[in-house]
C-alpha positions as CSV (number, residue, x, y, z in Angstrom):
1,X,69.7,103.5,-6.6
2,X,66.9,104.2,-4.7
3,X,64.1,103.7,-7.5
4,X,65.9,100.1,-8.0
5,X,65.3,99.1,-4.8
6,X,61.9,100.1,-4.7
7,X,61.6,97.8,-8.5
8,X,63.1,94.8,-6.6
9,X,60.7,95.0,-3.3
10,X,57.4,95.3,-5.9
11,X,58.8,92.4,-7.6
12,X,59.4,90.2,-4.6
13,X,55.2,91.5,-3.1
14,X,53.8,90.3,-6.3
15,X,55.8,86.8,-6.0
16,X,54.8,86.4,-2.7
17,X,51.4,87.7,-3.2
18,X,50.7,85.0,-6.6
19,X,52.6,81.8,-4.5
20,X,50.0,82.4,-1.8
21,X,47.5,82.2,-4.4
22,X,48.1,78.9,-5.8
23,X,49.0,77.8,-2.1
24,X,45.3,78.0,-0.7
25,X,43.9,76.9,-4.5
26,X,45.9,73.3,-3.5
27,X,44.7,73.4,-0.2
28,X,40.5,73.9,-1.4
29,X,41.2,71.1,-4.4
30,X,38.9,68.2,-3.2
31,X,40.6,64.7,-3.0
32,X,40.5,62.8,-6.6
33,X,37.6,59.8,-6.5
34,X,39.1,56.2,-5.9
35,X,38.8,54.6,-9.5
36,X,36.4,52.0,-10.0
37,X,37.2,48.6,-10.8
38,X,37.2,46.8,-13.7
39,X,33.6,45.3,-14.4
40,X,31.6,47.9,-12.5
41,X,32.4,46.5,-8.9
42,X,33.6,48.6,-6.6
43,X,34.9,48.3,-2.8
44,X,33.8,45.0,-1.7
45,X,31.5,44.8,1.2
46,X,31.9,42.6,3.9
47,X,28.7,40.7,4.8
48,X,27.7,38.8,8.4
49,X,27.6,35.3,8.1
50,X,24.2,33.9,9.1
51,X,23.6,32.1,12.0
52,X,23.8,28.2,12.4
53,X,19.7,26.8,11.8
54,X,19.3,24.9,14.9
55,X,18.3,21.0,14.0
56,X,14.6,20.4,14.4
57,X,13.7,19.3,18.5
58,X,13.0,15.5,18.5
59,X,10.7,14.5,20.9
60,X,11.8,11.5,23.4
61,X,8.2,10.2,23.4
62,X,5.7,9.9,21.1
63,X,2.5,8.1,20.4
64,X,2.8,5.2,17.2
65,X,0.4,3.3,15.8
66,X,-0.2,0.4,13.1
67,X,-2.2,-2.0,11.6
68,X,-2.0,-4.9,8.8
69,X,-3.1,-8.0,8.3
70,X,-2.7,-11.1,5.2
71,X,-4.0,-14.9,4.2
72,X,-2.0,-17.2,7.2
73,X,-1.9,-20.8,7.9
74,X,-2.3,-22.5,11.5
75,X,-1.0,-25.4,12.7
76,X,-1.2,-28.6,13.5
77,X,-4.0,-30.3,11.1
78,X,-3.2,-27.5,8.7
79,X,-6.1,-25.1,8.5
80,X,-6.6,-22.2,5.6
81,X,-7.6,-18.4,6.5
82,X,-6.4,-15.2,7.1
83,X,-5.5,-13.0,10.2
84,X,-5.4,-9.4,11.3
85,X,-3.3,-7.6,14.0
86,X,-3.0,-3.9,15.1
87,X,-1.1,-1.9,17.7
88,X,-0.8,1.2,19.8
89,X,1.7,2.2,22.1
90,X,5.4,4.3,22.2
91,X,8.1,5.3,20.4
92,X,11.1,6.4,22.8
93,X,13.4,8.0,20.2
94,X,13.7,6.6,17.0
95,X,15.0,3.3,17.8
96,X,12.6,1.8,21.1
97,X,8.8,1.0,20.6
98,X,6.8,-0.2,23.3
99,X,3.3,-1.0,22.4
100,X,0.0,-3.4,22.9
101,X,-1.0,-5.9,19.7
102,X,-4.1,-7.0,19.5
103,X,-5.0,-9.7,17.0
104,X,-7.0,-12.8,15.5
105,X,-7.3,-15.2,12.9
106,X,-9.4,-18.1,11.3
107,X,-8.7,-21.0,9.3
108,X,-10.3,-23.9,8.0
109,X,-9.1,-27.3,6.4
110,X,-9.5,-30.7,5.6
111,X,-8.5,-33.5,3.7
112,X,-10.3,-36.5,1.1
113,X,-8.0,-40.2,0.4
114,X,-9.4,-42.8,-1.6
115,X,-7.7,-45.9,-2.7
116,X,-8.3,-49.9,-3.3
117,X,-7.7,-50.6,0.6
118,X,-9.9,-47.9,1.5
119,X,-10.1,-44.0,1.8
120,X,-10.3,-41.5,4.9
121,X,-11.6,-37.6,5.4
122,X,-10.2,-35.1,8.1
123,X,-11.8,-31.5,8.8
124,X,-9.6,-29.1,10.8
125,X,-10.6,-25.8,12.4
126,X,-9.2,-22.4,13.8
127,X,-10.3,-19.4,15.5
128,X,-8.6,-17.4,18.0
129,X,-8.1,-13.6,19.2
130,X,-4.8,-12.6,21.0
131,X,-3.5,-9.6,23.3
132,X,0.0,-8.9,24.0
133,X,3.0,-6.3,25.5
134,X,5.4,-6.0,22.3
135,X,8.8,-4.6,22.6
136,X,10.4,-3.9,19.4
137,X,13.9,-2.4,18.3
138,X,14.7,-0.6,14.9
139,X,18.0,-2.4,13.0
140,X,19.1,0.5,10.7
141,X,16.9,2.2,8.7
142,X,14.6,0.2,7.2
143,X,14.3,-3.3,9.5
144,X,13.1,-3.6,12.8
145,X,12.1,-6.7,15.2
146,X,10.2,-7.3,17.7
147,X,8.8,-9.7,20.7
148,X,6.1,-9.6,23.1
149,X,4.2,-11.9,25.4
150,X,0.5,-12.2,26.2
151,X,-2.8,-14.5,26.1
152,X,-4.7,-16.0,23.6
153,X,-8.4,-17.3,23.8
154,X,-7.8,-20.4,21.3
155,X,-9.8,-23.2,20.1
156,X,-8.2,-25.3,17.2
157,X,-9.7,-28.7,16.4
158,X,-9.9,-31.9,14.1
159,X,-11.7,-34.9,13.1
160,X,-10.4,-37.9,11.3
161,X,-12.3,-41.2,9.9
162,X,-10.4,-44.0,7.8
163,X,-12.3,-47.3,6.3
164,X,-10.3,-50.2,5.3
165,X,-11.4,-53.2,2.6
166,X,-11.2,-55.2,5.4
167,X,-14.0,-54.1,7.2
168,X,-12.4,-52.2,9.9
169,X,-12.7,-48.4,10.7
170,X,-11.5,-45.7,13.3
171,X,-12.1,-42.4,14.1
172,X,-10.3,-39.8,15.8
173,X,-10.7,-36.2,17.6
174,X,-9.1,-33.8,19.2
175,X,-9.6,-30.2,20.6
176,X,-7.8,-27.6,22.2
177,X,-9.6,-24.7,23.8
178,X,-9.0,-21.9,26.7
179,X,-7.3,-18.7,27.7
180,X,-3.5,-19.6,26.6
181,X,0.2,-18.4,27.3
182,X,1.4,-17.0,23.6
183,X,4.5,-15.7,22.7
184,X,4.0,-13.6,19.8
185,X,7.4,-12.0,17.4
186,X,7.4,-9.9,14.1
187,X,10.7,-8.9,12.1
188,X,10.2,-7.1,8.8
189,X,11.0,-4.3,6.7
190,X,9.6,-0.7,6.4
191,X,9.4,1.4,3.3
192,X,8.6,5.5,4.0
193,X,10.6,8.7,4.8
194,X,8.5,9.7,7.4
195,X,7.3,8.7,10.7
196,X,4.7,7.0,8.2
197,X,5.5,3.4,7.0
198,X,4.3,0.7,4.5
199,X,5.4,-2.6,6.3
200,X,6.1,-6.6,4.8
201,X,6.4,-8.2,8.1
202,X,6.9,-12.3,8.9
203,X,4.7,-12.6,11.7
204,X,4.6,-15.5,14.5
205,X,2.2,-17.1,17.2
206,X,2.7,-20.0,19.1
207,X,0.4,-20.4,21.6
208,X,0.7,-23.7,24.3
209,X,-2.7,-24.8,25.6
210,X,-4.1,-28.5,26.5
211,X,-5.3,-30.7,24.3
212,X,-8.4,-33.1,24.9
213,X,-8.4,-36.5,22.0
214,X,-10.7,-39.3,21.8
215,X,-9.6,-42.2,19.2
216,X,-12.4,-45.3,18.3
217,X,-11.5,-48.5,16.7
218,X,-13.6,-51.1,15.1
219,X,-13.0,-54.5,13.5
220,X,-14.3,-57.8,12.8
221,X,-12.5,-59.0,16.4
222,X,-14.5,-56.0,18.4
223,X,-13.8,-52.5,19.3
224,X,-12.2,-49.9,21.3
225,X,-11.8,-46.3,22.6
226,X,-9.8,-44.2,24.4
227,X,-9.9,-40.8,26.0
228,X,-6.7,-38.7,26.2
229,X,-7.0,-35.6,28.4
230,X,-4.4,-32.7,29.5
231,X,-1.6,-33.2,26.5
232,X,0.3,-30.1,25.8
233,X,-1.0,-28.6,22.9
234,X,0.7,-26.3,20.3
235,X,-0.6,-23.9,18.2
236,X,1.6,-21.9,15.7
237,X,0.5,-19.6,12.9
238,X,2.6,-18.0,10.6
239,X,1.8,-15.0,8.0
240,X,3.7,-12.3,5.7
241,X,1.7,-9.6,6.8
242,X,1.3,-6.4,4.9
243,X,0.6,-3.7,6.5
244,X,1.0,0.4,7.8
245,X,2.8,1.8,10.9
246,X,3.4,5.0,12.1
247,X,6.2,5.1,14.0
């Protein structure tokens, strides 16, 4: 009796002592790896959005510029040339310019009739230079107008002579000359990306000065003449001008 007892508590110390065993084996085991994904990616990594790019600063002033020029006409007794302008002032954002024009122009023309009661010639002459204060607004993105006021030294000018079968004849002149009041307008369209434009522009001047004329008539029954001085005189000269702006 007593030598199975002392079989039964062996038994039981080796139990215990193997179940210990295998115990602390489980407890060393390191935890299995997490199994990749299919395709090679693993856990997916969470990235910080980048910040917002903050819009490029756009100045409230800045300097502009231009220049351009084409063949024009100038009115009255029509006279033949070509004309220049260029300007410097403002931009105020991208809509407001402010800016002074400074421009001139030439022109010469004339005229020949000949017929069985008689024929006539008339020469006609232009010259002038111009400053003016121009305001101008942009219209979208491509059109802009604009206005302006200022002074123009002007002299415009024209003879006339007609002969008749009959024997009679007249001649007439007039002039126009001085330091004028000119109102001065542009409206056009601009072709660039950039502050820097190719411009196709219909460009105005009317200028009002006096106007000095002196007519002469003779005939068979006598002659006369008269002298006309302090007439309003006005001067308008119109041109597509081509031209470059930098705005």
């Amino acid at each position: 009796m007593t030598r199975c007892s002392n079989l039964t508590r062996l038994t039981i110390s080796c139990l215990m002592l193997v179940g210990g065993s295998a115990l602390a084996q489980t407890a060393t085991e390191p935890a299995p790896a997490t199994a990749a994904q299919p395709g090679g990616e693993g856990t997916p990594t969470l990235q910080a959005a980048a910040p917002p790019v903050e819009p490029a600063h756009e100045p409230m002033i800045r300097i502009r510029a231009g220049a351009g020029g084409a063949p024009s006409v100038f009115y009255p007794g029509v006279s033949y040339g070509a004309g220049f302008s260029g300007r410097i002032g403002v931009q105020i954002k991208k809509m407001w310019g402010v800016y002074a024009d400074v421009g001139g122009g030439f022109g010469f023309g004339g005229s020949i009739s000949a017929g069985t009661g008689g024929g006539g010639v008339s020469i006609n002459v232009a010259d002038y230079w111009r400053l003016a204060a121009m305001g101008e607004i942009d219209l979208g993105r491509y059109f802009f107008f604009s206005l302006g006021f200022g002074v123009c030294g002007c002299t415009w000018g024209g003879v006339q002579q007609i002969a008749t079968a009959q024997g009679s004849a007249s001649q007439a002149a007039y002039v126009s000359a001085g330091y004028d009041p000119a109102l001065v307008s542009r409206i056009g369209v601009g072709f660039g990306k950039t502050r820097h434009k190719f411009t196709l522009a219909l460009e105005n001047m009317v200028a009002f000065g006096e106007m000095t004329e002196v007519s002469q008539n003779a005939s068979m029954s006598g002659a006369d003449q008269s002298v006309k001085i302090g007439n309003l005189a006005v001067g308008w000269t119109p041109g597509i001008f081509l031209g470059w702006d930098m705005r």
